[in-house]
C-alpha positions in Angstrom: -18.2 -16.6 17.8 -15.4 -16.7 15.0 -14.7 -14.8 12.0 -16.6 -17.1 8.5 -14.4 -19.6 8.1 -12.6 -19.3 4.7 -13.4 -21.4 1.9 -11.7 -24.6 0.9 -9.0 -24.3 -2.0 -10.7 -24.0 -5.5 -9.5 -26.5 -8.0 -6.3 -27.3 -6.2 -5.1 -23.3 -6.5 -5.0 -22.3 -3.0 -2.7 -21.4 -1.7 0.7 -21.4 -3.6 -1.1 -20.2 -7.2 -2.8 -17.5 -5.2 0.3 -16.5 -2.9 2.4 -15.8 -6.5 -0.4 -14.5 -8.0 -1.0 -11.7 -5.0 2.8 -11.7 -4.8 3.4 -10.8 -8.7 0.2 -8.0 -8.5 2.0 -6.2 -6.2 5.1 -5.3 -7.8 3.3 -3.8 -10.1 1.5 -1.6 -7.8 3.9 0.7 -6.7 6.4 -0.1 -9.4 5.0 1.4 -12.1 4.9 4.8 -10.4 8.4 4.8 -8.9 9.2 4.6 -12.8 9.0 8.4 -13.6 10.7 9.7 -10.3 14.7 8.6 -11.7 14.0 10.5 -15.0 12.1 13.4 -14.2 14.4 15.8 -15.4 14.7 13.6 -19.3 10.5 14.1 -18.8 10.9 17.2 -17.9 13.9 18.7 -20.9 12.2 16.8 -23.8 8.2 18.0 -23.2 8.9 21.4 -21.6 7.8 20.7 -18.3 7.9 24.0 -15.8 9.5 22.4 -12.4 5.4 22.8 -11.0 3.8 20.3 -13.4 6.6 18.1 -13.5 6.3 17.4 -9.9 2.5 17.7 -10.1 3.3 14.1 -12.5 4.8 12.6 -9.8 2.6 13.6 -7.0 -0.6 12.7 -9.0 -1.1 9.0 -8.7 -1.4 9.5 -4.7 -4.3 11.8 -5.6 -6.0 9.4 -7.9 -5.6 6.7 -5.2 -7.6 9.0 -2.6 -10.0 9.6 -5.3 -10.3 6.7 -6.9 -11.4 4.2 -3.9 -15.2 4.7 -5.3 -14.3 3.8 -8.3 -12.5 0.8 -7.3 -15.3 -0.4 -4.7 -17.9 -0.2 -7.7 -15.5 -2.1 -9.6 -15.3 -5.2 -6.8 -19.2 -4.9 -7.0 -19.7 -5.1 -10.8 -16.9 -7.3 -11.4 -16.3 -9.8 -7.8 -12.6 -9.9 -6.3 -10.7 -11.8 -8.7 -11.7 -10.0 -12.2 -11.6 -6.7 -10.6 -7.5 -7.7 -9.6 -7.7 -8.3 -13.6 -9.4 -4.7 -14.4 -6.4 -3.2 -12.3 -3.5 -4.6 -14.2 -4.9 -4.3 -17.6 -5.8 -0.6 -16.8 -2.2 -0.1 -15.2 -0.7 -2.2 -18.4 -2.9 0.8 -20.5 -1.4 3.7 -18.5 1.7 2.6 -18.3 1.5 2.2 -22.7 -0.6 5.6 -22.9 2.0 7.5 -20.8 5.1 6.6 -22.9 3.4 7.7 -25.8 5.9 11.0 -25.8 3.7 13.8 -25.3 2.7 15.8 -22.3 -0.8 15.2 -22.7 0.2 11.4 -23.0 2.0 11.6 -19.7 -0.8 13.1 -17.7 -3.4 11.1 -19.0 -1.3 7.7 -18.6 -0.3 8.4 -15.0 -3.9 9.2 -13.9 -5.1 6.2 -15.8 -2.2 3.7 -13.5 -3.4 6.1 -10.6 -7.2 4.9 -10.6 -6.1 1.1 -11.8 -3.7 0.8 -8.7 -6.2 2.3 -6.4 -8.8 -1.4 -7.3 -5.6 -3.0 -6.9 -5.1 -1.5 -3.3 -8.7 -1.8 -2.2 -9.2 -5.5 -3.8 -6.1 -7.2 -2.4 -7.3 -7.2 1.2 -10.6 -8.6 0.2 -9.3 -11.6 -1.5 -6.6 -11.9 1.2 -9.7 -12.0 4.1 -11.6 -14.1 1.7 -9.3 -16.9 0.7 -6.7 -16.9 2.8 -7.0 -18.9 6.4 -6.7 -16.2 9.1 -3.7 -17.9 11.0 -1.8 -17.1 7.8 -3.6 -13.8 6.9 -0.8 -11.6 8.3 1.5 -13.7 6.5 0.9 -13.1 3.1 -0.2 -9.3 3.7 4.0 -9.1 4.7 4.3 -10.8 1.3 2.2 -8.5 -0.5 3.8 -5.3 0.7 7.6 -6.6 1.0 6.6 -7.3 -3.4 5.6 -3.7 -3.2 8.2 -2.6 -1.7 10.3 -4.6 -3.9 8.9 -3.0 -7.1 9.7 0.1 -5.9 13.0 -0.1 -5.2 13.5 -2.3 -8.8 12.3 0.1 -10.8 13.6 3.5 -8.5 17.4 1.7 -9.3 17.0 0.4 -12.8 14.9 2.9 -14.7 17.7 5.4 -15.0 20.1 3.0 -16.4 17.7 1.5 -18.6 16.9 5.1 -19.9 20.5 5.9 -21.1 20.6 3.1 -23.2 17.5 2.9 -24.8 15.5 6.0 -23.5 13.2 7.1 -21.0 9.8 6.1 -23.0 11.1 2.7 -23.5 12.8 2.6 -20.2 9.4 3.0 -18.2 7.3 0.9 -21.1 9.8 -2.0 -19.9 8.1 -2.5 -16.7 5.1 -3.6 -18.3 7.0 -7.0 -18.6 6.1 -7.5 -15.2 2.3 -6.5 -15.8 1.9 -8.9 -18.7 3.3 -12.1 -16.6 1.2 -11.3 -13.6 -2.0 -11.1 -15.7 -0.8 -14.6 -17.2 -0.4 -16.3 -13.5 -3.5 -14.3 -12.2 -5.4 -15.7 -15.7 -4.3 -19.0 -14.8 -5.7 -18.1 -11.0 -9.2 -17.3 -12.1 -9.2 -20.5 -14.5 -9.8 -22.1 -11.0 -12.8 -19.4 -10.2 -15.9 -20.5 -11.9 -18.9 -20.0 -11.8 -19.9 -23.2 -10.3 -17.5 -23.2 -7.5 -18.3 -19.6 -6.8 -22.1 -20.1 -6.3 -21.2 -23.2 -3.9 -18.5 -20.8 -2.5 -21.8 -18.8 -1.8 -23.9 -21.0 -0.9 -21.8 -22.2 1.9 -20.8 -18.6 3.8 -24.7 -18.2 3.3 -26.1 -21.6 4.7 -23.1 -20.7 8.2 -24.2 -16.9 8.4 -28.0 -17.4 7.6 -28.1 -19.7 10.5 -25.8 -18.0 12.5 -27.8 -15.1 11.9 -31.0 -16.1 12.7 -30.1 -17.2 16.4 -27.5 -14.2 16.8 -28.9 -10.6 16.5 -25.1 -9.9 17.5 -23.7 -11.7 14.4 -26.9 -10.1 12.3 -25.3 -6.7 12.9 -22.0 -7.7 12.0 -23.0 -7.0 8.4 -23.3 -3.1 9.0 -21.8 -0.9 6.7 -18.1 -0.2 7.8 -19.0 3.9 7.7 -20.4 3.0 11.7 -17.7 1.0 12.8 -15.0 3.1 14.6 -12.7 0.5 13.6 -13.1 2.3 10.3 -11.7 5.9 11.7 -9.3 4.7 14.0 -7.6 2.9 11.2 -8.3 5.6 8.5 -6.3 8.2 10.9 -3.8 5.7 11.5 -3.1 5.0 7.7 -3.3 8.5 7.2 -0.3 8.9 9.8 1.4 6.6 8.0 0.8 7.6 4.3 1.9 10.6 5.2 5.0 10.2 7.0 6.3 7.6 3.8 5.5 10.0 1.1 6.5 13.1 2.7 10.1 11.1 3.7 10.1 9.8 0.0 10.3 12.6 -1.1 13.0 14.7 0.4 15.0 12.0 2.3 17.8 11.8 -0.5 17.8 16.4 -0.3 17.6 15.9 3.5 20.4 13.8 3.7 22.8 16.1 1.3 21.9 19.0 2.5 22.5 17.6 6.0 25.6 16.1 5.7 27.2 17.4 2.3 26.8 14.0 0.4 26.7 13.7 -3.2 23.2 13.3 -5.2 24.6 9.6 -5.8 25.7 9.0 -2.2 22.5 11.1 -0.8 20.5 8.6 -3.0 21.9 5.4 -2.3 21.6 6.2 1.4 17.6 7.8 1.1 17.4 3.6 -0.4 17.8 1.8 2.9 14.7 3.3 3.3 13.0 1.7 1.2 15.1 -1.5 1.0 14.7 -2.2 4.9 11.0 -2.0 4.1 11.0 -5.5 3.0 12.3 -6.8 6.4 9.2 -4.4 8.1 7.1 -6.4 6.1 8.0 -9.6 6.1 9.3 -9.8 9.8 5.6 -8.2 11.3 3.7 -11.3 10.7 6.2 -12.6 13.4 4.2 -10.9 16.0 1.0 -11.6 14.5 0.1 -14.5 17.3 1.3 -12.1 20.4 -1.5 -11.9 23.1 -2.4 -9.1 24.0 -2.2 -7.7 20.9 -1.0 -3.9 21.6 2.8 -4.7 21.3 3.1 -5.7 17.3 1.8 -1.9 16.4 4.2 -0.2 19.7 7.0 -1.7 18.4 6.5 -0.8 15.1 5.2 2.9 16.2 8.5 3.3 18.6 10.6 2.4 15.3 8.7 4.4 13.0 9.2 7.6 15.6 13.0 6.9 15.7 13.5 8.2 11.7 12.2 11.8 13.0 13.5 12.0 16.6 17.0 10.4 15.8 17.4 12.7 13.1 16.7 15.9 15.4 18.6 14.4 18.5 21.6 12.5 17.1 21.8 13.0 13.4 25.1 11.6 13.3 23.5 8.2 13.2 21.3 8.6 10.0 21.9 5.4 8.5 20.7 3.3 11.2 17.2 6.3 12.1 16.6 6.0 8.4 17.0 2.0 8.3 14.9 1.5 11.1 12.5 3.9 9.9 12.6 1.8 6.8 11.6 -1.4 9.0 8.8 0.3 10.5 6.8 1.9 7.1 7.1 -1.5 5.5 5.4 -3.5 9.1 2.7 -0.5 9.4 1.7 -1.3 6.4 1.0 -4.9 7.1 -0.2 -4.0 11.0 -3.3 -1.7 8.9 -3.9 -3.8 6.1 -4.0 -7.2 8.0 -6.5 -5.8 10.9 -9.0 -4.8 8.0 -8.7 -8.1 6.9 -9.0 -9.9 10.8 -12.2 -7.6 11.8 -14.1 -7.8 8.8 -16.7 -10.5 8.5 -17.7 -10.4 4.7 -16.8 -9.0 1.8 -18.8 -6.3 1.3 -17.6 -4.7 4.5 -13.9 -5.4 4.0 -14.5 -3.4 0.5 -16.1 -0.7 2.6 -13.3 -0.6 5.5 -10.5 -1.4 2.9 -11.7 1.6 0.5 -12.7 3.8 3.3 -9.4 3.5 5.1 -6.9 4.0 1.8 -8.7 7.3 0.6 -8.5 9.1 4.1 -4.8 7.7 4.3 -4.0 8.7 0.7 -5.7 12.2 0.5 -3.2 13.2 3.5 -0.7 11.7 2.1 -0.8 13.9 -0.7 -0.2 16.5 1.2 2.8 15.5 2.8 5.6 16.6 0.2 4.2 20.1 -0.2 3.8 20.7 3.3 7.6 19.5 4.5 8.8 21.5 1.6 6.9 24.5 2.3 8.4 24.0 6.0 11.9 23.2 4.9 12.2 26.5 2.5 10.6 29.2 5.4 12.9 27.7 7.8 15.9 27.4 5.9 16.5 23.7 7.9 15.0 20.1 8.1 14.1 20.6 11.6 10.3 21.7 11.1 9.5 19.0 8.7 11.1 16.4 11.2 9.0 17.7 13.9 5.9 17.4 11.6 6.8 13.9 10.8 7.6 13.3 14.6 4.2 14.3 15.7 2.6 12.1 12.5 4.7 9.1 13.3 3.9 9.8 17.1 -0.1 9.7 16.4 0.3 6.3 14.2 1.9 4.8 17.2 -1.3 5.7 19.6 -4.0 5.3 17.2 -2.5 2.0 16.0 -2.1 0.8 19.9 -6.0 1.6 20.5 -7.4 0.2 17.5 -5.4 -3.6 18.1 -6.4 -3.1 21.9 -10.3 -2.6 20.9 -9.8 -5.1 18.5 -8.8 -7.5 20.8 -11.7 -7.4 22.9 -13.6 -8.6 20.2 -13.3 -12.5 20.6 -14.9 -12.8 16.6 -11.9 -11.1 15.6 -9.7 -14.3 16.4 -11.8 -17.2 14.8 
């Protein structure tokens, strides 16, 4: 039995108008909070910010991403896929206005207002991606979507500093909104191609295969179950939780690791703590490579053993930090895309990709929340980096095994390669 096979192109858009549009939504959904991070401290001086809230700005939008997966799968309910990609940007395009607006309560209210617009973004994506997109190229444009990420982080983490000494840090972090405004144009342009005619004989069709499918297979019947009894579900959750919190907690203090480490410069510490992000695009866009290996177990190894070098290399041969942190880099930016694309591959309709994709993000982001406090609290009562390395060691360690089983029992599933 094989996965519902995906729809024929709407009105000639598929696949190169969808591919951009996907491709332009995701810059902005990281980019917009990477924006605050390179001026903190002008944030901070001009609305009297103690040191505890102005971090408590930066850490916030994880939060809201945890929190804000109901919200987001209501919103693919109420709205369907492709408006609800709309409802993100226009409410990140609102934040992002709101939060330059020069107060502290401005600030606060803008950045939890991108927070729960980025969260429909990161539950919605997957969806359309399992719905529209063949599944030989699914993996394919999931390493598209998070190498654009990726991309807008690193974009807006190297210009936004710059851009604030010349005109500003309000106007410096209302700039990105550029990018907001032409993705809503191409993604306008996208759902042009989505109406309501071709939608109802989208509809019609998936129901006319599964009804009949249905009716002879009890097995198919309970493919539909809600995602909250598929194990899939937790394995995947505690594997994006892993992950989450291994890229948020090394975001954070890489750059302080680094100088306090090896007695580089906030510049140098910083342009280093970048491969990290900057290799990310090669994790992602290289892990689709793999995507045809049989069996299945090796694409998330690899990517596990690479992801468990940052830590261990840093404890066993620090010397070598460029290349643990690089390769670290390669690995964050392919788990990603390893998670991501197995929602999309094992879910058979859209209500349960919603489920998984939702129920997967919040458990991943709520722990990821946690990370920068934590390896803080470890790095100041030990006086060293080594606790928080063997924290992330033992995080990056469990992605690896939990990753490993879930392709493994994935791949036993013949529906899951239609």
């Amino acid at each position: 039995m094989t996965r519902d096979a995906p729809i024929p192109a709407r009105g000639g858009a598929f696949p190169w108008l969808l591919l951009v549009g996907i491709a332009l939504v995701a810059v902005n959904l990281r980019g917009p909070l990477v924006a605050i991070a390179p001026v903190i401290g002008d944030i901070e001086a001009e609305l009297g910010l103690s040191a505890t809230a102005a971090g408590l700005l930066t850490s916030l939008p994880v939060l809201c991403f945890a929190l804000g997966t109901p919200i987001a799968a209501w919103t693919i309910r109420l709205t369907g896929a492709e408006r609800a990609v709309a409802v993100s940007l226009i409410g990140a395009l609102a934040g992002t206005i709101i939060r330059s607006g020069g107060t502290t309560a401005a600030a606060f209210a803008g950045t939890i207002v991108i927070g729960l617009a980025i969260a429909i973004g990161n539950v919605v994506i997957p969806v359309v991606i399992r719905r529209d997109v063949p599944p030989e190229r699914a993996q394919l444009v999931t390493g598209v979507y998070a190498a654009m990420m990726n991309i807008g982080s690193l974009a807006t983490a190297l210009l936004t500093a710059p851009l604030a000494e010349v005109i500003g840090w309000q106007l410096a972090i209302l700039s990105w909104s550029a990018f907001m405004i032409v993705a809503l144009v191409v993604w306008g342009v996208h759902l042009r191609f989505t109406t309501i005619e071709n939608a109802a004989a989208r509809e019609a069709e998936v129901l006319a295969v599964t009804g009949s499918l249905a009716a002879v297979d009890p097995e198919r019947r309970a493919s539909s179950r809600s995602a909250w009894r598929n194990p899939m579900t937790w394995l995947l959750a505690a594997a994006f939780a892993a992950q989450s919190f291994s890229f948020y907690g090394l975001t954070a203090w890489l750059p302080s690791l680094v100088a306090d480490e090896f007695g580089l410069s906030d510049v140098a510490a910083g342009a280093v703590a970048s491969l990290f992000q900057l290799s990310a695009i090669a994790g992602a866009l290289g892990a689709p490579l793999l995507s045809n290996a049989r069996p299945v177990w090796p694409q998330p190894a690899l990517v596990g053993a690479l992801w468990i070098s940052l830590p261990l290399g840093l404890l066993v041969a620090p010397a070598g930090y460029g290349l643990w942190i690089s390769l670290g880099g390669v690995a964050q930016g392919a788990g990603f895309v390893v998670i991501i694309s197995t929602v999309v591959r094992i879910t058979r309709d859209d209500r349960e990709a919603t489920q998984m994709s939702a129920l997967v993000q919040a458990g991943g982001y709520v722990l990821a929340a946690a990370g920068p406090p934590l390896l803080a609290a470890l790095h100041e009562s030990s006086g060293g980096w080594q606790q928080p390395m063997l924290v992330v060691l033992v995080a990056t360690f469990s992605f690896l095994v939990l990753t490993t089983v879930a392709a493994v029992r994935s791949g036993r599933d013949a529906r899951a390669y239609g």
